[in-house]
NUVODO-970235 format. One record per residue (C-alpha): residue number from 1; x, y, z. Coordinates in pm, 1 decimal, m for minus. Layout:
N
+-----+----------+----------+----------+
!   i !        x !        y !        z !
+-----+----------+----------+----------+
! NUM !        X !        Y !        Z !
...
+-----+----------+----------+----------+
END
This chain:
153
+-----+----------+----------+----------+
!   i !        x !        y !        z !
+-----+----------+----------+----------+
!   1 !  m3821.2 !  m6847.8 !   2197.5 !
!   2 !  m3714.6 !  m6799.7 !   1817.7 !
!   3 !  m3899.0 !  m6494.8 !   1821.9 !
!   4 !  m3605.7 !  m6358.0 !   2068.3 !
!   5 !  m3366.0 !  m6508.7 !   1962.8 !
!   6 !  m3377.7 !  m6319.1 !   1581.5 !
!   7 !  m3377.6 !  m5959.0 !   1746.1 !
!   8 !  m3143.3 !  m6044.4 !   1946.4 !
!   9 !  m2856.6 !  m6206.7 !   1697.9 !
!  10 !  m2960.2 !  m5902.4 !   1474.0 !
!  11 !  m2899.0 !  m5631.2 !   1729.3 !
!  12 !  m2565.5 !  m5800.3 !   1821.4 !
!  13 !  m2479.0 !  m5824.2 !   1471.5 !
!  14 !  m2547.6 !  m5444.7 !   1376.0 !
!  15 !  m2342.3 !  m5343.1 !   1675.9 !
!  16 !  m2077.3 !  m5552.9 !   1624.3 !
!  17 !  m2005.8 !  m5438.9 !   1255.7 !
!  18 !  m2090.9 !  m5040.4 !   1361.4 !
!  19 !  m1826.9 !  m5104.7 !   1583.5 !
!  20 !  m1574.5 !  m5241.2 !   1368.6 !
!  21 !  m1598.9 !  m5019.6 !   1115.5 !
!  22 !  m1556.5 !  m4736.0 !   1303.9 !
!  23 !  m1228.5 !  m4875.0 !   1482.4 !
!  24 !   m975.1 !  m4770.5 !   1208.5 !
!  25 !  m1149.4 !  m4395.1 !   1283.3 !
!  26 !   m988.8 !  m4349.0 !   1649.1 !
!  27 !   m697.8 !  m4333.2 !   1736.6 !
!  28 !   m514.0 !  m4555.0 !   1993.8 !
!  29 !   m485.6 !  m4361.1 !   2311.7 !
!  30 !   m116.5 !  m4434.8 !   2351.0 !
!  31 !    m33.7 !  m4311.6 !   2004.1 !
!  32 !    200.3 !  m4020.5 !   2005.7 !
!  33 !     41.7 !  m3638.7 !   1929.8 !
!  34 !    119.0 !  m3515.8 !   1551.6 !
!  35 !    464.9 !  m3342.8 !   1539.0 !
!  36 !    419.3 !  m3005.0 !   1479.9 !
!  37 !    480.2 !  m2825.4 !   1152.7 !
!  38 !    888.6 !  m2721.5 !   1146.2 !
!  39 !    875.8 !  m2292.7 !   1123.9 !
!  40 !    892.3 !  m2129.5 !    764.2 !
!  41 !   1230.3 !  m2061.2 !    691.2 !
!  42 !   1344.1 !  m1712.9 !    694.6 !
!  43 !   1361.6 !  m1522.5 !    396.6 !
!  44 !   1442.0 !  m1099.4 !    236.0 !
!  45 !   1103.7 !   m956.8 !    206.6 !
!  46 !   1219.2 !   m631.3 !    114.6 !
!  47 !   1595.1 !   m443.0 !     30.9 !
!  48 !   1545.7 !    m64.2 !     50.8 !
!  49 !   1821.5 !    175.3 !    m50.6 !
!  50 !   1875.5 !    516.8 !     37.9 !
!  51 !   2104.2 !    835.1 !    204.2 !
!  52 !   1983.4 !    834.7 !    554.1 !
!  53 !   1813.8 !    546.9 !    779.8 !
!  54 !   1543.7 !    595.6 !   1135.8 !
!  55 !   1657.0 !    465.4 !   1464.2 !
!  56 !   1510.6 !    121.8 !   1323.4 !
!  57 !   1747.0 !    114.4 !   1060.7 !
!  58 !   1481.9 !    158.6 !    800.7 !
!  59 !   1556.1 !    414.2 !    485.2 !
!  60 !   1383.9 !    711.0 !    538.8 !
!  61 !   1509.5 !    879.3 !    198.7 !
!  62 !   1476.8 !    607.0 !    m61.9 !
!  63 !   1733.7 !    647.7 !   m361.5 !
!  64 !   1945.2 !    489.2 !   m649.8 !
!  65 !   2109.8 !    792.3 !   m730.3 !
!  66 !   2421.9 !    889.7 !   m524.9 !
!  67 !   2665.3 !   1198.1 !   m540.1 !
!  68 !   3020.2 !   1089.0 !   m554.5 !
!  69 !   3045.6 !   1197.3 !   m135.2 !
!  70 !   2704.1 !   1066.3 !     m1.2 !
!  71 !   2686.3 !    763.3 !    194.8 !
!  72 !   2483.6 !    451.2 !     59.8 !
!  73 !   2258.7 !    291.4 !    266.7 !
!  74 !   2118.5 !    m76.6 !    226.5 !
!  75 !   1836.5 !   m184.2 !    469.4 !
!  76 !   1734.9 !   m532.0 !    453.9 !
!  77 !   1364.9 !   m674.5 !    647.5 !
!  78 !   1381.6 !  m1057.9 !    704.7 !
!  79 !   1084.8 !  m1232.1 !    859.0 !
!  80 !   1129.0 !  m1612.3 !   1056.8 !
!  81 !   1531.1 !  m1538.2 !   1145.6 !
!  82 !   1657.8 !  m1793.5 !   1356.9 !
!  83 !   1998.5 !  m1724.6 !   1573.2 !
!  84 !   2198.0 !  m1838.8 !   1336.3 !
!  85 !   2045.2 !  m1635.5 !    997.1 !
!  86 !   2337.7 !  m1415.5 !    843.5 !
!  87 !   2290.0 !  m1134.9 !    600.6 !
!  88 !   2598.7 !  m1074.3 !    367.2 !
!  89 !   2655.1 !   m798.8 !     93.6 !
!  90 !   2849.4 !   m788.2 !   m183.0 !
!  91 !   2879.7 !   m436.7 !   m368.3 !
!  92 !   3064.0 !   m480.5 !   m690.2 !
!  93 !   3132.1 !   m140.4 !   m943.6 !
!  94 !   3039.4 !   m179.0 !  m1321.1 !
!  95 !   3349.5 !   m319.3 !  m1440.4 !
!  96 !   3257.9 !   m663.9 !  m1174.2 !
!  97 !   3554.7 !   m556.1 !   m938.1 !
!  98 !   3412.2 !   m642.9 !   m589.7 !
!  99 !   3418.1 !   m277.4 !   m383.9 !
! 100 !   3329.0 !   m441.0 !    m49.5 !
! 101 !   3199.5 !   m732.6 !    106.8 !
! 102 !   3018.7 !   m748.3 !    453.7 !
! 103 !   2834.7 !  m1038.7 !    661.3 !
! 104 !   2634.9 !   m995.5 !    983.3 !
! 105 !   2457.3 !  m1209.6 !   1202.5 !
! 106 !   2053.8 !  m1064.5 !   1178.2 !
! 107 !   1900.8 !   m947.6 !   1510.6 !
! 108 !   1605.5 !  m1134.8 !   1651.4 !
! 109 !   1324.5 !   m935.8 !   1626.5 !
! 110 !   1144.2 !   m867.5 !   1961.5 !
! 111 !    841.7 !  m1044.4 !   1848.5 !
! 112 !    846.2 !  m1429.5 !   1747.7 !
! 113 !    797.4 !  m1441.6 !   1378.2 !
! 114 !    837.4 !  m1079.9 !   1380.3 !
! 115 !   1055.1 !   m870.6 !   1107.6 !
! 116 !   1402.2 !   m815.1 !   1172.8 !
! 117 !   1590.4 !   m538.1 !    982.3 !
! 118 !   1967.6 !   m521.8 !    930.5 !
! 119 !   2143.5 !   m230.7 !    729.9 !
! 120 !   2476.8 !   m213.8 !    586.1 !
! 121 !   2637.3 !     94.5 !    458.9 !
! 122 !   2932.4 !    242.4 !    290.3 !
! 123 !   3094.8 !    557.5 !    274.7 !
! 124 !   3428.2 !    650.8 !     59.7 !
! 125 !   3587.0 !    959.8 !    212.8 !
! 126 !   3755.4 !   1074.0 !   m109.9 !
! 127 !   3452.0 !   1042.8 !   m333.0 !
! 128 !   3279.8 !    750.6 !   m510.9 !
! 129 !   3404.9 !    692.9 !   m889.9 !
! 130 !   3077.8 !    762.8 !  m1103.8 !
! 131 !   2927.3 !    484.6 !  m1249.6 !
! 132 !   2695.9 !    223.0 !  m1165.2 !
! 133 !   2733.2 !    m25.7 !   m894.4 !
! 134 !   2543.6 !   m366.4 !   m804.3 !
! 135 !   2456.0 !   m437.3 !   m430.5 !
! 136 !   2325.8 !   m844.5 !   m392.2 !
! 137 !   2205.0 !   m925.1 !   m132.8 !
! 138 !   2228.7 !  m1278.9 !     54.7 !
! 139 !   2079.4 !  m1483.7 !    304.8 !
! 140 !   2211.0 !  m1790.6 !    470.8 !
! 141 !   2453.1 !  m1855.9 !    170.4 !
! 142 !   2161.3 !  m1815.0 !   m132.5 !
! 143 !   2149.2 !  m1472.9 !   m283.1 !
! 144 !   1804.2 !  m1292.1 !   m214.9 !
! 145 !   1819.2 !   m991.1 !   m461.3 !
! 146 !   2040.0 !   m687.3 !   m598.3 !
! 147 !   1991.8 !   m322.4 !   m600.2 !
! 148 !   2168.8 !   m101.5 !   m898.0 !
! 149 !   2289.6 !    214.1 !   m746.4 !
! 150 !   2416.8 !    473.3 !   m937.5 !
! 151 !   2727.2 !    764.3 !   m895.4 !
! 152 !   2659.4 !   1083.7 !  m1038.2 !
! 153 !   2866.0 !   1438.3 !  m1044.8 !
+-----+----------+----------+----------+
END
């Protein structure tokens, strides 16, 4: 009857301890499923500058150098916008006087986590002074670059 007994006790002891070390390893089955990751925030991934834009606001004439008539052209791709993501520039002329100031709300893009592109531009009827002139760019209140664009006769 000993002769049982031994297996026995030993079998119920290896299961036993399998089992309990293995109990930290699953998971309750009420526990609640992981929270998922929050999206990446949205951010500039690239400020072109030019004379002329496409139909998706993109420059299709990339340039620094202006004549005192031509219009300037900023066009800014964000990835991850969110409703409430606003683009503002701030175009200031070499001696720091601020020439003009713009926000805007950016557009969704038409694909989730898709690139949205927003373009500002600025024309001065009677000419641009020559000189140099510094275009930052910023997102949600934190700047996210600057051009230098230059006026030449």
């Amino acid at each position: 009857m000993m002769r049982t007994r031994i297996p026995l006790i030993i079998i119920a002891f290896v299961a036993l301890t399998a089992t309990g070390c293995r109990r930290d390893e699953v998971p309750p089955a009420d526990s609640a499923a992981a929270a998922p990751a929050p999206p990446p925030p949205a951010m500039v991934t690239t400020i072109e500058t030019g004379r002329h834009l496409d139909a998706d606001k993109r420059i299709v004439d990339t340039a620094t150098v202006f004549a005192p008539k031509d219009t300037m052209y900023i066009s800014i791709v964000t990835s991850n916008a969110t409703p409430t993501t606003t683009i503002k520039s701030i175009v200031t002329f070499q001696t720091g006087q601020v020439v003009d100031s713009a926000s805007q709300v950016v557009a969704l893009p038409t694909v989730t986590g898709g690139a949205s592109v927003t373009e500002f531009h600025w024309v001065k009827p009677g000419g641009w002074p020559t000189g140099d002139y510094t275009v930052e760019v910023w997102l949600d209140g934190q700047s996210a670059g600057t051009r230098t664009l230059s006026v030449k006769r």
